[in-house]
VOBA-1610 file (N, C-alpha, C; in pm, whole numbers, padded with zeros to 5 digits, always signed):
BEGIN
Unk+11290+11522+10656Unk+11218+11507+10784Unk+11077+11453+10760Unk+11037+11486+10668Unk+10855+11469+10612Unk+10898+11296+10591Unk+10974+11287+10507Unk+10991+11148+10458Unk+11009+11053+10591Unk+11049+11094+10700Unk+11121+11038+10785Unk+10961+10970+10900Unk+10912+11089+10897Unk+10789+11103+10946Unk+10697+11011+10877Unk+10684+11001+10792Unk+10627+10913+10662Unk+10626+10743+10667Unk+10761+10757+10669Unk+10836+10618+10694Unk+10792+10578+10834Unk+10807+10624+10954Unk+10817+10595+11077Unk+10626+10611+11090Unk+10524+10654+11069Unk+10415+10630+11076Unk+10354+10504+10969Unk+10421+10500+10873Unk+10386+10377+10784Unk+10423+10214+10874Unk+10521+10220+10979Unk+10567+10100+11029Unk+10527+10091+11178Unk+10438+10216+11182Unk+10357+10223+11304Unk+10235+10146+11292Unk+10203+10151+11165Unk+10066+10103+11116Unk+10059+09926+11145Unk+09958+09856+11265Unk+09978+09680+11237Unk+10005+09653+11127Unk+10085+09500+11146Unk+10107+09424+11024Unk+10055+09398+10907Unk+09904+09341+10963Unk+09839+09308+10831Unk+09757+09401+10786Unk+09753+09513+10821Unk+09658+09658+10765Unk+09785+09715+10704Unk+09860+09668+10702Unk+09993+09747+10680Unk+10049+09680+10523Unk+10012+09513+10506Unk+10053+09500+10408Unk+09968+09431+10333Unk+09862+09434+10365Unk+09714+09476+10271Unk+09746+09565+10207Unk+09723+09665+10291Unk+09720+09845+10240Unk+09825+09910+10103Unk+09904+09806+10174Unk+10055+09834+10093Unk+10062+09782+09954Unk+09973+09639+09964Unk+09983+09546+09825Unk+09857+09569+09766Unk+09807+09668+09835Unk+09653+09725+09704Unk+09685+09838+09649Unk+09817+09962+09720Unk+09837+10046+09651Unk+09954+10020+09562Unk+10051+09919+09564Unk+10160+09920+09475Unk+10095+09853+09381Unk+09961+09749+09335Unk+09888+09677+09265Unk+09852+09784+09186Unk+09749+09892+09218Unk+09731+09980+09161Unk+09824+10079+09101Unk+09975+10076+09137Unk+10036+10221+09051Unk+10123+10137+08962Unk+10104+09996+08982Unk+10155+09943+08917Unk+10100+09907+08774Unk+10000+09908+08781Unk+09858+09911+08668Unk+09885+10029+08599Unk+09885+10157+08709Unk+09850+10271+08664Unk+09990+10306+08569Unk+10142+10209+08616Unk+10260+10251+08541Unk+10276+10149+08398Unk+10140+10071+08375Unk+10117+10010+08231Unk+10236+09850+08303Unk+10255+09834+08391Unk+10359+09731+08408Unk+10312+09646+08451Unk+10176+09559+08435Unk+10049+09449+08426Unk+09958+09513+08392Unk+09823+09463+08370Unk+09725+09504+08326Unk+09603+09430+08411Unk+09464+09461+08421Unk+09382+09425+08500Unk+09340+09274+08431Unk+09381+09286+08336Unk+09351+09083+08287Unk+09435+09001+08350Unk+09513+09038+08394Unk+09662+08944+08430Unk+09648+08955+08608Unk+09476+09010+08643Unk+09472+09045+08806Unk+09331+08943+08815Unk+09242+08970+08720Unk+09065+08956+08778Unk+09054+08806+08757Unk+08969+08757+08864Unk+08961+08600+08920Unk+08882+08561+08789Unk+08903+08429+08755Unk+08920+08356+08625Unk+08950+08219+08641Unk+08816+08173+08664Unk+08882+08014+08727Unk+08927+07953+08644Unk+08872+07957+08473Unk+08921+07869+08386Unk+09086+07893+08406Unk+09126+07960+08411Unk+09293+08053+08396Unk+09353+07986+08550Unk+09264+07968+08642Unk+09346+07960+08782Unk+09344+07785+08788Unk+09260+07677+08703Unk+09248+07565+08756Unk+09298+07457+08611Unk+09290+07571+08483Unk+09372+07494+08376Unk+09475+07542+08332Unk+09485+07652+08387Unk+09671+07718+08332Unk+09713+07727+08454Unk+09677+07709+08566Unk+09738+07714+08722Unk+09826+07854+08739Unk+09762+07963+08705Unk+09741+08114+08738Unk+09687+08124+08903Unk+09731+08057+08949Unk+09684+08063+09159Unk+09703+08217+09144Unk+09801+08298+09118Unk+09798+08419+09190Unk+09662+08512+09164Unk+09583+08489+09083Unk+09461+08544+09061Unk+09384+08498+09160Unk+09360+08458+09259Unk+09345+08402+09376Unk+09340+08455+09434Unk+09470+08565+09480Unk+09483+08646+09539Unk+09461+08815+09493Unk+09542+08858+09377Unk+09526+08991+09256Unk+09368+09002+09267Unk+09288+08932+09287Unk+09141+08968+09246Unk+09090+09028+09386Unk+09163+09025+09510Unk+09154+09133+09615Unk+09230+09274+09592Unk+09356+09254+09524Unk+09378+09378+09551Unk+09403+09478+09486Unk+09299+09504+09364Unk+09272+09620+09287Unk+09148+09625+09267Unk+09156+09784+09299Unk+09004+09838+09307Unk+08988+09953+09196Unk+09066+09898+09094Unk+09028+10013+08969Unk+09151+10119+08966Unk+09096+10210+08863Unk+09222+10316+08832Unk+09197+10397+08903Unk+09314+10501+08939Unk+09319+10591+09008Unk+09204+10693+09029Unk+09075+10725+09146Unk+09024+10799+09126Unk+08927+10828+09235Unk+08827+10883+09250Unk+08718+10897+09356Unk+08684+10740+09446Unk+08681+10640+09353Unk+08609+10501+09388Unk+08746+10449+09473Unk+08841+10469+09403Unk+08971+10399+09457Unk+09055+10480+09557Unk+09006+10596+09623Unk+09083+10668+09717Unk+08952+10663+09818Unk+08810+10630+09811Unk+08735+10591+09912Unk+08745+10448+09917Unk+08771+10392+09830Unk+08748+10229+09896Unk+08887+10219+09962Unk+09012+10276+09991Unk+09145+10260+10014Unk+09102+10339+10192Unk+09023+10445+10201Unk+09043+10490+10296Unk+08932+10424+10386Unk+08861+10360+10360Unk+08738+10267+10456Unk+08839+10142+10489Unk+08925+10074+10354Unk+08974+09978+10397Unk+09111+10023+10493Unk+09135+10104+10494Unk+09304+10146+10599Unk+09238+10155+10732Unk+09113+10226+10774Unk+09080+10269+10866Unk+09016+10164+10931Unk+08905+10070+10887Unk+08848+10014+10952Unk+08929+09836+10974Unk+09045+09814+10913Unk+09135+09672+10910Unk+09235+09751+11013Unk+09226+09866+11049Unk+09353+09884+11115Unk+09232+09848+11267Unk+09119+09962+11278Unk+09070+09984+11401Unk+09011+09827+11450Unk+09016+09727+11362Unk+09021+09609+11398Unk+09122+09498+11463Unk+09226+09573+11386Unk+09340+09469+11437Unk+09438+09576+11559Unk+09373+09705+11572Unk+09438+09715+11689Unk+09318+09711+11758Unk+09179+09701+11774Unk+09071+09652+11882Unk+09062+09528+11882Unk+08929+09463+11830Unk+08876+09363+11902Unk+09029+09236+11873Unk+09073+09244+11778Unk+09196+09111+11718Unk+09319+09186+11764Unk+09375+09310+11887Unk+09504+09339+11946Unk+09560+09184+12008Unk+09648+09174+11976Unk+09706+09048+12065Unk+09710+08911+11982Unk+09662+08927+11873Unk+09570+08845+11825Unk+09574+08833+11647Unk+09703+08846+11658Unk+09719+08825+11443Unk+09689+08723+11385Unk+09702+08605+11439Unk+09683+08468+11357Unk+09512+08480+11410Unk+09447+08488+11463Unk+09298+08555+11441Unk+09273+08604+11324Unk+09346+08723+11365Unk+09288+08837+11215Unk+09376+08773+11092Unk+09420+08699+11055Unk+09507+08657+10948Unk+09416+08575+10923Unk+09345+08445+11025Unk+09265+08299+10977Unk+09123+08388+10936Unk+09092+08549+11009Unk+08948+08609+10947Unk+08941+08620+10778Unk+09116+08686+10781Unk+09126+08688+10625Unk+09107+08600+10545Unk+09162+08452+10608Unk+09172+08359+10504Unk+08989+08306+10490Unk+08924+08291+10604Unk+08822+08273+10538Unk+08782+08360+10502Unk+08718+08466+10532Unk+08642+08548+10432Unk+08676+08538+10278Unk+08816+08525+10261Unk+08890+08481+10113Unk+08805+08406+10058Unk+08822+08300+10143Unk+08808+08152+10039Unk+08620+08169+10051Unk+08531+08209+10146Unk+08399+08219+10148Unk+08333+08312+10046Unk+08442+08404+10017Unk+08388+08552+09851Unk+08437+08438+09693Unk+08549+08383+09749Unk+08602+08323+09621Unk+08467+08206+09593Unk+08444+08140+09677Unk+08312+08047+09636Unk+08198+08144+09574Unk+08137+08184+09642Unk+08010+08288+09595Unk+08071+08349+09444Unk+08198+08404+09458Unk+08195+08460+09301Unk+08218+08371+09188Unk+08254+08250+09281Unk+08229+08130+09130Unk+08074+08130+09077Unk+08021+08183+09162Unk+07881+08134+09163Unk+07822+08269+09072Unk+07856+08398+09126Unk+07802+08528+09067Unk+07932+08595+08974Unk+08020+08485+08895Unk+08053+08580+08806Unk+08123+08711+08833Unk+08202+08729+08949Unk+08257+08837+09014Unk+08375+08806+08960Unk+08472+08986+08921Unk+08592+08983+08905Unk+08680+09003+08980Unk+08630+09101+09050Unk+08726+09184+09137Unk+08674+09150+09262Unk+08691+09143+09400Unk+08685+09127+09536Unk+08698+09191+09599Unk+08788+09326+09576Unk+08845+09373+09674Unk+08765+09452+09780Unk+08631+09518+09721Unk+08560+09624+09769Unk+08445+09518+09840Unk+08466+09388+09786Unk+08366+09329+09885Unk+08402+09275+10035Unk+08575+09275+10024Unk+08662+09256+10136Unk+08653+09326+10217Unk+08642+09467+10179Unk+08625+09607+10254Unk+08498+09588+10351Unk+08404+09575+10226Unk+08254+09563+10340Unk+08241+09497+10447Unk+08332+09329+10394Unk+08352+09237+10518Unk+08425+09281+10637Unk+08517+09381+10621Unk+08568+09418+10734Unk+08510+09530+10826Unk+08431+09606+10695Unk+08331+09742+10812Unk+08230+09670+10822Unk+08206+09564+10819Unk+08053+09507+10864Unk+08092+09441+11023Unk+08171+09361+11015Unk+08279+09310+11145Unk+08254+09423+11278Unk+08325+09537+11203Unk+08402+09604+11294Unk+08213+09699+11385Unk+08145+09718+11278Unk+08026+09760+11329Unk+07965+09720+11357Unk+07967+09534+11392Unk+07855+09488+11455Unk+07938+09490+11597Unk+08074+09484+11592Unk+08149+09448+11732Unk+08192+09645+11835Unk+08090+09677+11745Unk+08089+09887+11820Unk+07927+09887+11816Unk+07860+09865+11825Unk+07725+09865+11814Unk+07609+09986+11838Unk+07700+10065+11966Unk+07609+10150+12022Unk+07755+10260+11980Unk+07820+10293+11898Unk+07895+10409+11830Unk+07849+10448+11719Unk+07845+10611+11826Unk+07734+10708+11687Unk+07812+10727+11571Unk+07784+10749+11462Unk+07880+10791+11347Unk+07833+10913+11265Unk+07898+10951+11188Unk+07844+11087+11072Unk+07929+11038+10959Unk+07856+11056+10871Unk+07883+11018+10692Unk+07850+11195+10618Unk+07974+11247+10588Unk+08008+11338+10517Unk+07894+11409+10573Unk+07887+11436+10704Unk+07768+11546+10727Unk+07688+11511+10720Unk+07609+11433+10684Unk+07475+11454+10636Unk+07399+11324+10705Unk+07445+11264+10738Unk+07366+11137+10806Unk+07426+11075+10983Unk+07315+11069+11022Unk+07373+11051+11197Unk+07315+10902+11201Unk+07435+10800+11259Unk+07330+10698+11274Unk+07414+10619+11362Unk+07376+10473+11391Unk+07479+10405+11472Unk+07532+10305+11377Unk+07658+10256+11464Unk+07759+10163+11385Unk+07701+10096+11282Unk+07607+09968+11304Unk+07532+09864+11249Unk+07502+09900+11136Unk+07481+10019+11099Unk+07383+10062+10963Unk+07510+10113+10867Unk+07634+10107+10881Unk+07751+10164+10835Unk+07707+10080+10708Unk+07737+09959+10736Unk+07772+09895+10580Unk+07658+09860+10496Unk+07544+09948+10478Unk+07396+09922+10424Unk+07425+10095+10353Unk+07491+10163+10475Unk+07487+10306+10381Unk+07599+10334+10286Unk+07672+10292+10350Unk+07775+10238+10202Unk+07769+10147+10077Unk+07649+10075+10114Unk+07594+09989+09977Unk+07519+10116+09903Unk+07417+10211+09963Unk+07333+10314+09914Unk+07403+10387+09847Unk+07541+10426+09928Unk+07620+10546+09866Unk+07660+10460+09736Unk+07707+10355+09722Unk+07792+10321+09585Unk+07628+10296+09509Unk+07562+10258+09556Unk+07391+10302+09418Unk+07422+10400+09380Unk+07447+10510+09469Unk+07419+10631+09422Unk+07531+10679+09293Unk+07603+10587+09326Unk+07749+10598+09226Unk+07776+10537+09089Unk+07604+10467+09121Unk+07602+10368+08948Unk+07662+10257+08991Unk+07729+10186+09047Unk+07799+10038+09089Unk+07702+09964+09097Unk+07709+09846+09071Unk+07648+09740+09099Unk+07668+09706+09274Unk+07521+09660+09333Unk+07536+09652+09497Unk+07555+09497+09501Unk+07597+09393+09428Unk+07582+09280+09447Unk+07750+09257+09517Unk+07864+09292+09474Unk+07944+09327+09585Unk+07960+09383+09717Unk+07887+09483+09727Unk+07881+09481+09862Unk+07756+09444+09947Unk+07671+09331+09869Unk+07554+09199+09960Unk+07663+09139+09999Unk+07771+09095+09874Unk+07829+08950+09894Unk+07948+08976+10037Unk+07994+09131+10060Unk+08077+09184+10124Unk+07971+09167+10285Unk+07848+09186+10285Unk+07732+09172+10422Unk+07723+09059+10459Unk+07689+08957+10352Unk+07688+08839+10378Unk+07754+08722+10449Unk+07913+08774+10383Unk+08018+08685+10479Unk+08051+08758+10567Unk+08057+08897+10577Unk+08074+08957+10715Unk+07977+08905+10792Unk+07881+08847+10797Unk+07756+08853+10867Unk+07743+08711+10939Unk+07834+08597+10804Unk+07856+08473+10831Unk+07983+08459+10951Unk+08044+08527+10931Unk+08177+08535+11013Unk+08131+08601+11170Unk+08090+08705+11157Unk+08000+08782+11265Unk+07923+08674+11403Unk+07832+08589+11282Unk+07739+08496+11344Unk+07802+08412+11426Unk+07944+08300+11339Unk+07986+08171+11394Unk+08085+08209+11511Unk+08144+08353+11475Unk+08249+08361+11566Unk+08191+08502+11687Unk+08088+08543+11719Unk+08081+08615+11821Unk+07898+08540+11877Unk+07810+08486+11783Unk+07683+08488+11849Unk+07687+08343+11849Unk+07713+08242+11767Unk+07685+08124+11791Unk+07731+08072+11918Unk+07815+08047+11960Unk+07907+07999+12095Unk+07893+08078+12195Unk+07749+08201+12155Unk+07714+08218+12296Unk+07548+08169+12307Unk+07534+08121+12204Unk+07400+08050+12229Unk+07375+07895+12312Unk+07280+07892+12391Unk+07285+07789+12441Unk+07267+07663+12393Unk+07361+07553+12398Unk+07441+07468+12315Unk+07546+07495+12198Unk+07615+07640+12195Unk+07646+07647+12060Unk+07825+07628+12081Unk+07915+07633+12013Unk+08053+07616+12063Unk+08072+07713+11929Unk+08248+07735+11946Unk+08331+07814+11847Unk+08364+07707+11781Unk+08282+07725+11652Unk+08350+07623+11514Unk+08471+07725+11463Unk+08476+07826+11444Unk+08644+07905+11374Unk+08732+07896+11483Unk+08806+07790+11454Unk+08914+07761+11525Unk+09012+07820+11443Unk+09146+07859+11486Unk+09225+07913+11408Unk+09391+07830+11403Unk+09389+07743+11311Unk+09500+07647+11318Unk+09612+07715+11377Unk+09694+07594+11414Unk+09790+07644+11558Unk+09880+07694+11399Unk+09933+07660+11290Unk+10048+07643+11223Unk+10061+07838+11215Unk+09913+07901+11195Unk+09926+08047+11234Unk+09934+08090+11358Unk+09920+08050+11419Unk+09975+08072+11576Unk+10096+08089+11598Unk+10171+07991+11540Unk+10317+07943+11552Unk+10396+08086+11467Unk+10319+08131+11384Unk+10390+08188+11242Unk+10385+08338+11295Unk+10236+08425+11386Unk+10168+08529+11372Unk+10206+08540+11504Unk+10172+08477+11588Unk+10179+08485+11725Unk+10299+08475+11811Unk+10334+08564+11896Unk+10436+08522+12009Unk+10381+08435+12093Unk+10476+08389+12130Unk+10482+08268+12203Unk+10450+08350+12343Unk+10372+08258+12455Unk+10297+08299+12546Unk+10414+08227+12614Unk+10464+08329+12743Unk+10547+08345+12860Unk+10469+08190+12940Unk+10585+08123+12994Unk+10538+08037+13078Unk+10486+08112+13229Unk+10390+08065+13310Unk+10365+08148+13430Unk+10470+08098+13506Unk+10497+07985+13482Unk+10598+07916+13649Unk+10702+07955+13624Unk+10754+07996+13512Unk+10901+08004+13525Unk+10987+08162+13566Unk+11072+08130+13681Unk+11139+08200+13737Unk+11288+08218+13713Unk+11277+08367+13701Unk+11420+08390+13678Unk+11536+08371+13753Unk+11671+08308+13722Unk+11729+08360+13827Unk+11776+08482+13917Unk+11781+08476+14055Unk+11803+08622+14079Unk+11944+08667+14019Unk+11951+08836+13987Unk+12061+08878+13966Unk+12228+08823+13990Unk+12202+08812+14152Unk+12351+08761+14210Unk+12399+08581+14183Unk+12287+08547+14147Unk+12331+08400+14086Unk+12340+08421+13933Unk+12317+08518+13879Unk+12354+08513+13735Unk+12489+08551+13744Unk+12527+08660+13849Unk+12662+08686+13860Unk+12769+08582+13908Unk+12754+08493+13985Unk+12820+08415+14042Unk+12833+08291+13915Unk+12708+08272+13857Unk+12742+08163+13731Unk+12872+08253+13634Unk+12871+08348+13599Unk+12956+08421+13516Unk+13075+08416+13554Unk+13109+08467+13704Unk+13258+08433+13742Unk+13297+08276+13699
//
């Protein structure tokens, strides 16, 4: 029954919080069962553009280390705040939240050519609680008791907390940054005067993510002419 329960809340969970979530924890127990190793995951351009290793491309989002304090908080910021996104502001709306993913991707993958970054994943995270707290703005929050504040300041106290943890904060700037870039073009620019929506989100995810939108004009036939076609 537990299992059943298990199962049936796991497929409750949206799509793409669902198989994010899913391909950062089987990444990890898969590490953790010695059956790859974190060299054969962390972004490596020489490896991705002269041995054509593309999947490091992707592997360099989704492990956040071995099993432990760092990797059961960065798992539970990222479940909670990719879900409360894609069922708020992006409900209706997957090839959105799918084209957010792809850039933010490809916008961390540039910068870490630049800063020497291995791993991504925790800067993905930030990009998504930075999103989600500029688009809640006036929601109070509490951090383990001890701090009262509003949304906006979420992902600055989570840079503090991982100081406090010895981490390097240059992952989660680079995690503010493109949240902040993404933030800007797609909610403040195109409401500035002269500004338009440059993140357009190609139709080919539309086609792929999206249901198809009901025509308004079209009318059904009534019941008794469906019956009369049948005889």
């Amino acid at each position: 029954m537990a299992q059943r329960g298990l199962a049936a809340e796991f497929w409750q969970v949206p799509a793409v919080t669902r198989a994010y979530t899913a391909a950062c924890v089987l990444t990890t127990a898969a590490v953790q069962l010695e059956l790859i190793t974190p060299f054969q995951l962390y972004f490596n351009p020489d490896l991705i553009f002269r041995k054509f290793q593309v999947w490091r491309l992707v592997t360099n989002f989704l492990f956040f280390g071995p099993l432990g304090f760092s990797f059961f908080f960065n798992m539970l910021f990222l479940y909670r705040y990719c879900r409360m996104l894609e069922e708020g502001s992006f409900r209706g709306r997957t090839a959105d939240f799918v084209f957010m993913f792809l850039f933010g991707g490809v916008l961390m993958t540039l910068f870490g050519l630049l800063a020497s970054l291995f791993f991504l994943g925790q800067a993905f995270t930030i990009m998504l609680v930075y999103v989600w707290s500029r688009r809640n703005p006036y929601l109070r929050m509490n951090f383990f008791g001890l701090l009262n504040f509003q949304a906006p300041f979420l992902p600055w106290v989570l840079m503090a907390f991982s100081l406090l943890l010895g981490n390097s904060i240059l992952v989660d700037l680079l995690g503010i940054a493109v949240g902040h870039i993404y933030y800007f073009l797609e909610d403040v620019f195109p409401n500035q005067p002269g500004g338009k929506k440059l993140l357009l989100t190609p139709s080919f995810l539309k086609l792929i993510f999206d249901a198809p939108e009901e025509d308004p004009n079209y009318r059904p036939l009534p019941e008794e002419q469906l019956g009369m076609d049948r005889q």
